[in-house]
C-alpha positions in Angstrom: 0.0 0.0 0.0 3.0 2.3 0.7 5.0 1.9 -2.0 2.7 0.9 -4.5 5.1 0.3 -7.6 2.8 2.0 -9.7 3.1 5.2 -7.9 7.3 4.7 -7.3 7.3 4.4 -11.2 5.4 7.4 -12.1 7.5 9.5 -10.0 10.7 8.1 -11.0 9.8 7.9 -14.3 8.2 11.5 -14.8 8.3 13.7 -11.8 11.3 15.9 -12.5 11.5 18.5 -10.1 12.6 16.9 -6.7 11.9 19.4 -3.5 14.6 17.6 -1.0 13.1 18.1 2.9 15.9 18.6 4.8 18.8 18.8 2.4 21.9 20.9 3.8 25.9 20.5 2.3 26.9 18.1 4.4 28.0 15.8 1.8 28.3 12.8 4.6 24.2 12.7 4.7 21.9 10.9 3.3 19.6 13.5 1.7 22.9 14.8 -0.1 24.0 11.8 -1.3 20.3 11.0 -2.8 19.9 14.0 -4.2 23.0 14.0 -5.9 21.7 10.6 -7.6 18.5 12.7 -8.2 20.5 14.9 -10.3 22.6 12.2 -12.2 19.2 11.0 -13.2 18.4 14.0 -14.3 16.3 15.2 -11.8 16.0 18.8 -10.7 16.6 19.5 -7.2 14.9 22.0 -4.8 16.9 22.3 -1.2 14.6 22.4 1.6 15.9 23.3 4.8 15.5 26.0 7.5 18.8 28.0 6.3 18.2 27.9 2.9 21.6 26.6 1.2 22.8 26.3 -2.0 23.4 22.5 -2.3 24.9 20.9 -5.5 24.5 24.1 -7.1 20.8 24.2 -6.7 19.3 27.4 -4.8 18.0 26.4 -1.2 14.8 27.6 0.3 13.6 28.0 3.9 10.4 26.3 3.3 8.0 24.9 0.6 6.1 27.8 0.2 9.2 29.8 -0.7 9.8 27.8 -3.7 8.3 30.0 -6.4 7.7 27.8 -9.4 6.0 23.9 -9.4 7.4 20.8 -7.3 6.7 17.9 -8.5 8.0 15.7 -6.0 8.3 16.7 -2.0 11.1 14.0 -0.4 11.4 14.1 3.4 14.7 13.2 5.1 12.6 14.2 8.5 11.7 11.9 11.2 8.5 9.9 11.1 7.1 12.3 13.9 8.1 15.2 12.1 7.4 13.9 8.6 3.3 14.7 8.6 4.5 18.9 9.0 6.1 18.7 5.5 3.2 16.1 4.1 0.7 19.0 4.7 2.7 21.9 3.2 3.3 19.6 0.1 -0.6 19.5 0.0 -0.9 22.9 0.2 1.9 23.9 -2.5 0.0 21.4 -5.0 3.1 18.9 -5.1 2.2 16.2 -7.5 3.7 13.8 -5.2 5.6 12.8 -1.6 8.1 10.0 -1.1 9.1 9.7 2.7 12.3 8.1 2.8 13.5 4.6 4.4 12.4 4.2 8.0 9.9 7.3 7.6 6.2 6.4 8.1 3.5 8.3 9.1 0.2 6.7 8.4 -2.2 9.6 9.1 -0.1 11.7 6.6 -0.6 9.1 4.3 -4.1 9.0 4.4 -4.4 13.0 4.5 -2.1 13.2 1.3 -4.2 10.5 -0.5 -7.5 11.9 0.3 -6.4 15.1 -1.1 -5.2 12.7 -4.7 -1.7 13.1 -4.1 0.4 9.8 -4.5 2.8 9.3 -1.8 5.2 6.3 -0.9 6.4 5.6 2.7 9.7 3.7 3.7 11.5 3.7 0.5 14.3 5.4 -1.2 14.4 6.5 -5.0 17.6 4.8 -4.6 16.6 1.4 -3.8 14.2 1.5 -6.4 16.3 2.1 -8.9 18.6 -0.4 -8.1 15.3 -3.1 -7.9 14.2 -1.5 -11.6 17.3 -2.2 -12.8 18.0 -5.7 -11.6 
């Protein structure tokens, strides 16, 4: 139900402008390294994070809201218990979808996201599912 492969295929397949939730430069993360792949796949990146950095070259914003043109994925690097925060601005900002990473679940999130017709996967990384894709 999480990560219907349906859903992982679309947005791997044609989402192209990634909004990375809790990206910073600290190239020893996990958001960083992910949304370095992102961009070797040709993904556009979006930063998220509360200082707003330039990461990988891409301009960093504060918050979703700031980002002033259309996100087609939102991908939290957040806790599970912080991960429902970002869910609902992604609603609100018209993202066309929202990928939680590994070990990130929030099921009410999931339920408010697809209520509101956005796909979302839980517990998964674009990464892995590339890998599986490509097998």
């Amino acid at each position: 139900m999480w990560r219907e492969q349906e859903t992982v295929d679309r947005m791997l397949d044609e989402c192209e402008t990634w909004a990375v939730v809790g990206l910073s430069g600290d190239p020893s993360r996990t958001a960083y390294e992910i949304a370095s792949l992102l961009q070797t796949r040709g993904k556009r990146i979006v930063p998220i994070h509360p200082t707003a950095p330039t990461v990988l070259g891409a301009q960093g914003y504060a918050s979703l809201a700031d980002v002033p043109f259309p996100i087609d994925v939102v991908d939290v690097f957040r806790r599970s218990e912080a991960a429902g925060e970002f869910v609902d601005q992604a609603i609100a900002v018209g993202a066309k979808g929202i990928w939680l990473q590994l070990g990130v679940v929030d099921e009410a999130a999931f339920t408010r996201a697809t209520e509101a017709g956005v796909p979302m996967v839980m517990d998964t990384c674009p990464a892995i599912e590339w890998a599986r894709r490509e097998r």
